[in-house]
C-alpha positions in Angstrom: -44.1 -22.4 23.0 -43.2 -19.1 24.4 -40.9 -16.6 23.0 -37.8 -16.4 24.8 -35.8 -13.7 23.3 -37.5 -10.1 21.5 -36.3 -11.4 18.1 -38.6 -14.1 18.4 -41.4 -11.8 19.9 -41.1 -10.1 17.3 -41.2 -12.7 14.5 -44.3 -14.1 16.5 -46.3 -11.1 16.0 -45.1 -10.8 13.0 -46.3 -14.1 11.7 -49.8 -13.2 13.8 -50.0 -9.4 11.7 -48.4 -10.7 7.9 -48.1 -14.3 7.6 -45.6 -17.1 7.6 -43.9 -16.5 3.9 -44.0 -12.4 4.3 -42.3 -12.9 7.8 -39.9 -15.2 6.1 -38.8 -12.5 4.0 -38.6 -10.2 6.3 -36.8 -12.7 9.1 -34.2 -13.2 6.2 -34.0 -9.4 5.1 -33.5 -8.6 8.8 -30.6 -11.6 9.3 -28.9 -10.3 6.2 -28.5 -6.5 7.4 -27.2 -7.6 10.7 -24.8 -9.7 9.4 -23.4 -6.7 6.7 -23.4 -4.4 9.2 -20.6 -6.7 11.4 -18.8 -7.5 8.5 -18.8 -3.7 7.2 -17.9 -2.5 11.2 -15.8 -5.7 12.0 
């Protein structure tokens, strides 16, 4: 399956360089700081 947007380009190479649990961690880390920075900004 290809990547359609760069979030999941991203998390595919991500997997490919770290691994499935690191790039778990770091897909939920990243999730997380978007979603505080729209609630801080509204």
């Amino acid at each position: 399956r290809l990547p359609k947007t760069t979030k999941e380009v991203w998390l595919k190479q991500l997997i490919e360089r770290r691994g499935k649990r690191c790039a778990a961690v770091a897909l939920a880390n990243k999730t997380i700081r978007t979603a505080f920075a729209m609630l801080s900004k509204g």
